[in-house]
N, C-alpha and C positions, 0 to 999 in steps of 0.2 A: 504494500500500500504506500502510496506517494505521500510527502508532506504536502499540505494543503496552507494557503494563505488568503485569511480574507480577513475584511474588515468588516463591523457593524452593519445592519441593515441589507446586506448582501447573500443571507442566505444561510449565516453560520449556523441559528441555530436548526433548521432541520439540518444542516451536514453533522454537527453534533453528534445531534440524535440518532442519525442513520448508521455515524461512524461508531461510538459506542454502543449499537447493537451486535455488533458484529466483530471490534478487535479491542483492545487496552488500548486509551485515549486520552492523548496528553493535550488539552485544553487548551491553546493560548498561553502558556506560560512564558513566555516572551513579554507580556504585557507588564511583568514588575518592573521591565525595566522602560517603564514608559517615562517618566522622568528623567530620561534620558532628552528626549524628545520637549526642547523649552516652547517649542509653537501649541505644546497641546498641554500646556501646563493645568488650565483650566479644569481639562478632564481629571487628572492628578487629585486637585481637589475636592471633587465633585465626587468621583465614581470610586469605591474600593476595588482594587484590581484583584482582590480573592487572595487565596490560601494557597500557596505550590503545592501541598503535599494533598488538598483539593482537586487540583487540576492536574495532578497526574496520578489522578486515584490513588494516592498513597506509597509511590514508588520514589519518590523525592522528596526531599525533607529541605534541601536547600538550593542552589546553586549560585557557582563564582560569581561575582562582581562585577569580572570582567564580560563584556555582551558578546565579544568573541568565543570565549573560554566556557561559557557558558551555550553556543549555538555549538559547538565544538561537540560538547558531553552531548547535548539531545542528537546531534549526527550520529554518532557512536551508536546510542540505544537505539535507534532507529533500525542504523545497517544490522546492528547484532539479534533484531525483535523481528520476526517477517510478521508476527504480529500486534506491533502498535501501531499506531496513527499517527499522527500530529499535526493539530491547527496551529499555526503560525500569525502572526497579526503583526507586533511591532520591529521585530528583524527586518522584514520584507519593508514596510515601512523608513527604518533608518539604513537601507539600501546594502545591509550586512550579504546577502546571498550573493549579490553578484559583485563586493568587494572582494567576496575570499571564494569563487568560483564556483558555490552550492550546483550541483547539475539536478535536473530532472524534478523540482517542485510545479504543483500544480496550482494556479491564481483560480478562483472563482470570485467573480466580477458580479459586476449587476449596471444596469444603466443608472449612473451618480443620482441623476432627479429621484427615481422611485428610492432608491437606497437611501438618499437621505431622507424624504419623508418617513419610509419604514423607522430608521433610526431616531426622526427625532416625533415619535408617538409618546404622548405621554408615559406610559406604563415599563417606556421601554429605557428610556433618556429623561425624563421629564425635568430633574433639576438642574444637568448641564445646560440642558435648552433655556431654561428661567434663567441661570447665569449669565448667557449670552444675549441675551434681551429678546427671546421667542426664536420659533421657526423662520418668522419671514426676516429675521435681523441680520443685515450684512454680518455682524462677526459669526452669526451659527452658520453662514451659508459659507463663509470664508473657511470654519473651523471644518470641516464636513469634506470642502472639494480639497482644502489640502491634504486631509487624509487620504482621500480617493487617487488624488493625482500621485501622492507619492509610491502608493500600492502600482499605479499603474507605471509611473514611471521605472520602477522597481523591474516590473515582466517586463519591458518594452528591452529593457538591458540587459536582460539575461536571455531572453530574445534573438537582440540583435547578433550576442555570442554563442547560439545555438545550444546555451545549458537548460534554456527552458523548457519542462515537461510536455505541460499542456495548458490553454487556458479554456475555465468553463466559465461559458456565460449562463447565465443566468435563464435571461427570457429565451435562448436555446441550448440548455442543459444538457440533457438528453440527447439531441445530435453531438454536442460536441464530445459528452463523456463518449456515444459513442464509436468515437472515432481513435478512443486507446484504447490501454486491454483491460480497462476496472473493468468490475461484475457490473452491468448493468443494471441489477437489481438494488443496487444501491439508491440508485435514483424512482426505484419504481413508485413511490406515492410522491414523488416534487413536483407542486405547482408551478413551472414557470410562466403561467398566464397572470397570475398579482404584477397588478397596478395602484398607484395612488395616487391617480388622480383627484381624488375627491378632500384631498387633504391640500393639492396644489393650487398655486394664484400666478398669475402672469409672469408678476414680477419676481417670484421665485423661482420657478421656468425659466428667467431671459439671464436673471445672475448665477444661476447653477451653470448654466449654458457659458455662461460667458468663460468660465473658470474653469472648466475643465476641458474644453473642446477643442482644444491641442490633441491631446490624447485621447477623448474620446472618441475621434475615428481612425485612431491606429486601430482598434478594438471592433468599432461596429459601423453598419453602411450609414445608418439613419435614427435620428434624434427622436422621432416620432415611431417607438416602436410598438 
């Protein structure tokens, strides 16, 4: 099983859920080291990044300091485990995979407008969003596409140097897993037909647009999917 990297709103938690049915599932643990990361300090304060020895069902108790030293050990359990997983989020983010050569991780994306809506639902985000002065507030929408952008710029470079796996998107899932050799069955109950529209307004539409749309058509043909 491939490491996986995504961000909020994009899909993780059914990957989650589908990936801990079926193997040992190290959670996103990458994210302690999100204070590393000074553009996303906000989140820092706002969201408790969990428990390691939580998010790796109990198989970790700590890890190094160092966010090299530490991507290091999770490689190691990885190649030595053909049965764990691992969600990835802030590595891929502070562009650690394709610094030190990681080959064969797989991105699951999503089109930035619906992901950031999904993400900032009350139930889901509700107090970082208050932080940042609502959904429709330039710093939530800034805080959100730099997330996305960085994820994406991440694949686009491991990409360009032929380490990267595979990327799944989202709204076509399904084709793209597959087009590698995962169990397709993995995917069998994912809706990629969600939208959020009914959560969107113009002008969050033209500034999500505006800020990601460099890269959002490395990735896809059309904005309106």
């Amino acid at each position: 099983m491939p490491i996986f990297c995504v961000i909020g709103g994009s899909g993780s938690q059914f990957l989650r859920r589908a990936l801990r049915r079926r193997f040992t599932l190290f959670d996103k643990p990458d994210t302690l080291f999100r204070d590393r990361l000074t553009r996303f300090m906000v989140e820092k304060r706002v969201i408790k990044q969990g428990n390691l020895r939580k998010k790796t069902q109990g198989l970790l108790e700590e890890l190094p300091d160092c966010p090299y030293s530490a991507l290091r050990l999770l490689l190691d359990m990885h190649q030595q485990n053909a049965g764990l997983a691992i969600i990835l989020n802030t590595f891929p983010e502070m562009g650690l995979l394709s610094r030190y050569s990681v080959r064969g991780t797989f991105f699951f994306v999503r089109h930035p407008l619906h992901a950031y809506l999904s993400w900032t639902k009350p139930e889901r985000h509700g107090a970082v969003i208050d932080s940042l002065g609502g959904s429709a507030a330039d710093d939530a929408i800034e805080f959100y596409s730099s997330r996305w952008n960085a994820m994406v710029d991440e694949l686009i470079r491991l990409r360009d140097r032929e380490l990267l796996g595979a990327i799944i998107r989202y709204e076509f899932a399904k084709e793209d897993w597959s087009a590698t050799r995962l169990d397709p069955q993995i995917l069998d109950e994912f809706d990629s037909g969600r939208r959020n529209w009914a959560l969107c307004t113009d002008q969050i539409n033209e500034e999500v647009h505006r800020r990601v749309a460099a890269n959002f058509y490395e990735i896809y043909d059309a904005w309106e999917i």
